[in-house]
C-alpha positions in Angstrom: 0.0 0.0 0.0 1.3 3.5 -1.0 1.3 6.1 1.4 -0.3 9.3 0.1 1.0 13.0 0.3 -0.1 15.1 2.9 -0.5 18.7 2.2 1.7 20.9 3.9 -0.1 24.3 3.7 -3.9 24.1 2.9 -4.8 27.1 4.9 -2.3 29.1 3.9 -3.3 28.9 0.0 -3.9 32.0 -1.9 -5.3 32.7 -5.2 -3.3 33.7 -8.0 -5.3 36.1 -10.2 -2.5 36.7 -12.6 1.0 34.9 -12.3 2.2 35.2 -9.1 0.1 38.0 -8.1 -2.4 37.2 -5.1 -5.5 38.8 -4.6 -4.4 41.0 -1.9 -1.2 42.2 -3.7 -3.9 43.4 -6.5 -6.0 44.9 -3.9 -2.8 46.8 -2.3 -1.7 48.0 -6.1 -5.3 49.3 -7.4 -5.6 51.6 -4.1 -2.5 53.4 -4.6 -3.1 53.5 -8.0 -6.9 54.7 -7.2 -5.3 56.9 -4.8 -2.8 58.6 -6.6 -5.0 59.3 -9.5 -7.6 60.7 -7.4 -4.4 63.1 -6.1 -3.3 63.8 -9.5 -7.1 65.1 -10.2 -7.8 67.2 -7.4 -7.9 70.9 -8.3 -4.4 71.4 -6.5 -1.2 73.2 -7.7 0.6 70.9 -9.9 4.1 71.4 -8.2 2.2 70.2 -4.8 -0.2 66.9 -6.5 2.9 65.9 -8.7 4.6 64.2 -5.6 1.7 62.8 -4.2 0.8 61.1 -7.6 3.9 59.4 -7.5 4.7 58.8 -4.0 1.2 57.0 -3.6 1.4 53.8 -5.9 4.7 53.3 -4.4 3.5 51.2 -1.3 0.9 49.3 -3.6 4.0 48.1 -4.9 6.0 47.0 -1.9 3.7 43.9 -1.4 5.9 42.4 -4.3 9.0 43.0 -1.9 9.7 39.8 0.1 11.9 40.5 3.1 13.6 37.1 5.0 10.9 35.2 3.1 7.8 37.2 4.4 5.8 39.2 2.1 6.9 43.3 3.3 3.2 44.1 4.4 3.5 41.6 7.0 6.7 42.6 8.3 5.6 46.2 8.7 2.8 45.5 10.5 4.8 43.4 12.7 7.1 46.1 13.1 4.4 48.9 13.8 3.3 46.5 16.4 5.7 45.9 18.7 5.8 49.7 19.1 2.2 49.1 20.8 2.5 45.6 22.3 4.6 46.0 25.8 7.2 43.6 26.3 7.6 43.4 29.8 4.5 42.6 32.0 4.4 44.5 35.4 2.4 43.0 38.1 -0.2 45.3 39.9 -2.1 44.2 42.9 -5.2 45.0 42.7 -7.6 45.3 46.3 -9.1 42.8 48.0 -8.0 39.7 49.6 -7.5 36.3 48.8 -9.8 33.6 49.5 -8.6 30.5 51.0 -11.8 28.3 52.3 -10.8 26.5 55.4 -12.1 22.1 55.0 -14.7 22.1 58.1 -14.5 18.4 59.4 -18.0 17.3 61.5 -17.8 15.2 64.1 -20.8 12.9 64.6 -21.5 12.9 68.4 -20.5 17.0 69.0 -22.8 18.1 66.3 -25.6 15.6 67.4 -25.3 15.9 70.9 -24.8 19.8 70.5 -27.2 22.1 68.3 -25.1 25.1 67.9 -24.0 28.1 65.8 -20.3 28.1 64.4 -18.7 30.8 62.7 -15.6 30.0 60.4 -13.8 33.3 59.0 -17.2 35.4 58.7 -19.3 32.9 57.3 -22.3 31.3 60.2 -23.0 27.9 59.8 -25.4 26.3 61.8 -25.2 22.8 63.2 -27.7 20.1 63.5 
């Protein structure tokens, strides 16, 4: 009996819409693009939308930028991250005390002979 191949990465597939380009890298591209022509349009000074209209596409084109094997919109936001994430936890107490429930052990002939009312750490209890 043959052993069959096991997939390595099945939730980790993405669609190719054209060559290598995924979905999302096509999504990233057509907003800067969008974006820089909806700069290049507005009724600015030239010398002030020119840059804009350039500068814009350019990170709609970093997605086809791997850096150390990641795709570069991943490592940014991993890097804009850690700015937010701490990396030290600091303990803070916070009020009250702690609970630690004491065992109660009944003893047949004293509560039988004995009807009465016990108080353990705040709590009555009564007897019978």
């Amino acid at each position: 009996m043959e052993n069959h191949p096991i997939p390595q990465d099945i939730t980790g597939f993405q669609f190719k819409l054209i060559g290598n380009m995924t979905i999302k890298q096509f999504a990233y591209l057509a907003a800067g693009v969008i974006l820089a022509w909806i700069s290049y349009v507005l009724p600015v000074f030239i010398l002030i939308k020119l840059p804009f209209a350039f500068c814009l596409p350019a990170p709609g084109s970093f997605c086809f930028l791997p850096f150390e094997g990641r795709p570069l919109d991943v490592m940014i936001t991993n890097f804009l991250r850690q700015f937010f994430n701490p990396t030290q936890y600091v303990y803070q107490k916070i009020g009250g005390q702690l609970y630690i429930p004491v065992p109660v052990t009944h003893q047949a002939s004293q509560a039988a002979s004995h009807p009465t009312q016990a108080s353990l750490s705040g709590i009555s209890l009564r007897l019978s």
